[in-house]
C-alpha positions as CSV (number, residue, x, y, z in Angstrom):
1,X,147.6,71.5,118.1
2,X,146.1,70.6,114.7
3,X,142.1,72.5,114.5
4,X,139.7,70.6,114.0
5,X,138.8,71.5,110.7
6,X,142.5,70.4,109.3
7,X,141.9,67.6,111.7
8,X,138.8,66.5,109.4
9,X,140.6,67.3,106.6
10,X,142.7,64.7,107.5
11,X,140.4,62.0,107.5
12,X,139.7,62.6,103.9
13,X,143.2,62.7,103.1
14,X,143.6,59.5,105.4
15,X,141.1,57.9,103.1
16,X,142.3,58.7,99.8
17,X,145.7,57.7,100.9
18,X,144.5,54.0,102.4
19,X,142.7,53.9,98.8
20,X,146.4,54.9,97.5
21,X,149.3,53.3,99.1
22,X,151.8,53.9,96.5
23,X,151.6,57.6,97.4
24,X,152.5,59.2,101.0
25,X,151.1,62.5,100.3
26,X,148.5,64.7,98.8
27,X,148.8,68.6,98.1
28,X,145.9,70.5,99.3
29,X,145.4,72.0,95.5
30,X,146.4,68.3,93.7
31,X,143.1,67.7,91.4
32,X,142.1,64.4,92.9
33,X,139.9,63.8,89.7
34,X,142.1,64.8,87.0
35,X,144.8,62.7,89.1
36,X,142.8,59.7,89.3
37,X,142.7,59.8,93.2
38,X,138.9,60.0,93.0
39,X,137.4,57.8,89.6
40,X,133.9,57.6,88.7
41,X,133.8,54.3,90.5
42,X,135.2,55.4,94.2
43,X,133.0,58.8,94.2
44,X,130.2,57.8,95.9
45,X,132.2,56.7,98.8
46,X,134.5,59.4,98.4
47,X,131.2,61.5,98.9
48,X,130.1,59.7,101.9
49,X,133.9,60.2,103.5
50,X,133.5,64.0,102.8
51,X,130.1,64.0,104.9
52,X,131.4,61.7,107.6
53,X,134.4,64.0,108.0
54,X,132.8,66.7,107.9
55,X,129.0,66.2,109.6
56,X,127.9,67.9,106.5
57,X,124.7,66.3,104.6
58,X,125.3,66.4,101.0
59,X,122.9,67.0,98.3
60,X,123.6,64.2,96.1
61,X,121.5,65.4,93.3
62,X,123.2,68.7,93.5
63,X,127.1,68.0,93.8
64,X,129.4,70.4,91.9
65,X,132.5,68.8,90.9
66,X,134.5,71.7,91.5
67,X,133.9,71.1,95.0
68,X,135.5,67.9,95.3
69,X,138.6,69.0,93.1
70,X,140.6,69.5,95.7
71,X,141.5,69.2,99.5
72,X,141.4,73.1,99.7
73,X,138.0,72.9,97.7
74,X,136.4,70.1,99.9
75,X,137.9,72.4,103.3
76,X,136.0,75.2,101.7
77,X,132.5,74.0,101.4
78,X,132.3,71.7,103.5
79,X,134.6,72.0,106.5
C-alpha cells in the first residue's frame, strides 16, 4: 500500500500529467522547469496543486525555485 506521502505526490504528478497528455510518465528527478512541464504561465497553479497536495501553506513571496525542480524536490519540502 502506496504511503501517503507518495500518495500526495501523486496528485502532483496526476496534475502535471492532465496538463501533459502526450507524456505517460514523469521521473521523480525530471526538471519540470527546464522541461517545460511547469512554464511561467502554469506556476501559480502549479503552486496551488503543491499546497493542496500537500496541506502545506506556501509563502508565495518566498518560493525557491529549486524547490519546485523536481518531484523528489517538491516530496522534500513539502510532503
Amino acid at each position: 500500500m502506496p504511503s501517503k506521502t507518495s500518495s500526495n505526490v501523486d496528485a502532483v504528478r496526476t496534475w502535471l500529467l492532465a496538463k501533459h497528455p502526450e507524456r505517460t510518465s514523469i521521473a521523480p528527478d525530471e526538471d519540470l522547469i527546464g522541461s517545460r512541464l511547469v512554464d511561467s504561465l502554469s506556476f501559480v497553479e502549479f503552486v496551488l496543486t503543491v499546497e493542496e497536495a500537500s496541506g502545506v501553506e506556501i509563502d508565495h513571496e518566498a518560493i525557491d525555485l529549486a524547490d519546485f525542480r523536481t518531484l523528489e524536490a517538491i516530496e522534500r519540502k513539502y510532503f
